[in-house]
C-alpha positions as CSV (number, residue, x, y, z in Angstrom):
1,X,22.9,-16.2,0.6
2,X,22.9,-12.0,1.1
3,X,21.2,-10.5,-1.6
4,X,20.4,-7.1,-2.4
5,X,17.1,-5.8,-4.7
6,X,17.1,-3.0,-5.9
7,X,13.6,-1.0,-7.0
8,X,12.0,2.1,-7.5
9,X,14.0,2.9,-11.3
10,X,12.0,4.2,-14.3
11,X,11.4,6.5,-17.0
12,X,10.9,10.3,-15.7
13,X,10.4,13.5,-17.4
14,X,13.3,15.7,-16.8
15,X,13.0,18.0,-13.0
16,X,10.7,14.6,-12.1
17,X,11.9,12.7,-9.2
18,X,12.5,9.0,-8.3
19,X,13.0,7.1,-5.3
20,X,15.1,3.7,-5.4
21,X,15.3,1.2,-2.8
22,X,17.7,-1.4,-1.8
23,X,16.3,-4.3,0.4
24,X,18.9,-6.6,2.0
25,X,17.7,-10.2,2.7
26,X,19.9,-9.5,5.8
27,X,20.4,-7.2,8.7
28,X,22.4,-4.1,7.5
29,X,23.1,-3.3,10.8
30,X,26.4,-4.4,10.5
31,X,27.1,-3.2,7.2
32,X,29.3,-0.1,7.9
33,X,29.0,1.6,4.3
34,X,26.0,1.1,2.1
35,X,26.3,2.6,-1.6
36,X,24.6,3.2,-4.8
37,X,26.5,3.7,-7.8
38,X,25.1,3.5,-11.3
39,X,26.5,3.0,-14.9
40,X,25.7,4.9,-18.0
41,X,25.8,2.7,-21.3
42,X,29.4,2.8,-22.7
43,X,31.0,4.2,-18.7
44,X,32.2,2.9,-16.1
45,X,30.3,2.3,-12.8
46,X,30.8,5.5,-10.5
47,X,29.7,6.0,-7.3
48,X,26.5,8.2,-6.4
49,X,26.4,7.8,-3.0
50,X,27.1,6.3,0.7
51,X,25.9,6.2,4.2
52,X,28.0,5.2,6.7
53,X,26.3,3.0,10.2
54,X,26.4,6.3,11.7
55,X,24.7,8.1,9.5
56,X,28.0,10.0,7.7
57,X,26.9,10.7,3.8
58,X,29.2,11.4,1.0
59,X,27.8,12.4,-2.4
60,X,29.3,12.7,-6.1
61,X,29.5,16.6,-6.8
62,X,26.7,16.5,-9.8
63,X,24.1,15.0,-7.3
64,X,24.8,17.1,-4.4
65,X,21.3,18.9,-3.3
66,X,19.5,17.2,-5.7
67,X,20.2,13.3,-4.1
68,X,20.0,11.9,-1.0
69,X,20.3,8.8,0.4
70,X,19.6,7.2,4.1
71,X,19.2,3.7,5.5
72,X,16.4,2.2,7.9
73,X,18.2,-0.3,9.5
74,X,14.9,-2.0,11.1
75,X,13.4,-2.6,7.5
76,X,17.3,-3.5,6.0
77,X,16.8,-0.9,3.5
78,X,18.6,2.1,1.8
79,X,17.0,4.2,0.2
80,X,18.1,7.2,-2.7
81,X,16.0,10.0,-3.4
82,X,16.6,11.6,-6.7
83,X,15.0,15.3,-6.9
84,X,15.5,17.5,-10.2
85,X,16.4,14.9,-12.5
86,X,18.4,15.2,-15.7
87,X,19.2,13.3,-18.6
88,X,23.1,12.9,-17.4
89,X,21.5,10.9,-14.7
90,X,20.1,7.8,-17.1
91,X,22.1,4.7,-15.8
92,X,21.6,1.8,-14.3
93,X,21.4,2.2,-10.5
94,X,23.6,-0.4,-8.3
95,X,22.9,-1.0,-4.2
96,X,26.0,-2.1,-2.7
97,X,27.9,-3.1,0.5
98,X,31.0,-4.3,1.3
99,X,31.1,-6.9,-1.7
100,X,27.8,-7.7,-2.3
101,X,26.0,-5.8,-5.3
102,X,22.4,-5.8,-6.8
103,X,21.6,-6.3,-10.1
104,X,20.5,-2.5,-10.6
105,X,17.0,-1.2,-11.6
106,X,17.3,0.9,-14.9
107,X,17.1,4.9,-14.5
108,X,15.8,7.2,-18.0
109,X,15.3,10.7,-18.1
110,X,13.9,12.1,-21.0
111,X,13.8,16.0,-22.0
């Protein structure tokens, strides 16, 4: 069974920084788009951000320059780096591919 794990989530002082990772039991190198998107209590899920096989990013406008996320296919992992955090960005952080989803690590800024 494919599963994803998701680490790296925590509690961080506003402007700290965070890096989550997304390890697939599988080979992503066949996965074409790999995704986090993350969930704020009482919102829906939203997407954060994706990475195409080729290496093609897209980000939600209140991450971009402060997010980025990449994939290392040989250790089946994507990874999100979070510079410059703010309390807007507490959620719960989701790894996701095609139909297969983690079950989030939790993300808390504080002021």
């Amino acid at each position: 069974q494919v599963q994803l794990v998701e680490s790296g989530g925590g509690l961080v002082q506003a402007g700290g920084s965070l890096r989550l990772s997304c390890a697939a039991s599988v080979s992503i190198f066949s996965f074409n788009v790999m995704g986090w998107y993350r969930q704020a209590p009482g919102k829906q899920r939203e997407l954060v951000a994706r990475i195409t096989s080729g290496g093609s990013t897209n980000y939600r406008d209140s991450v971009k320059g402060r997010f980025t996320i990449s994939r290392d296919n040989a250790k089946n992992t994507v990874y999100l780096q979070m510079n410059s955090l703010k309390p807007e960005d507490t959620a719960v952080y989701y790894c996701n591919t095609e139909l297969l989803w983690g079950r989030g690590t939790q993300v808390t800024v504080f002021s």
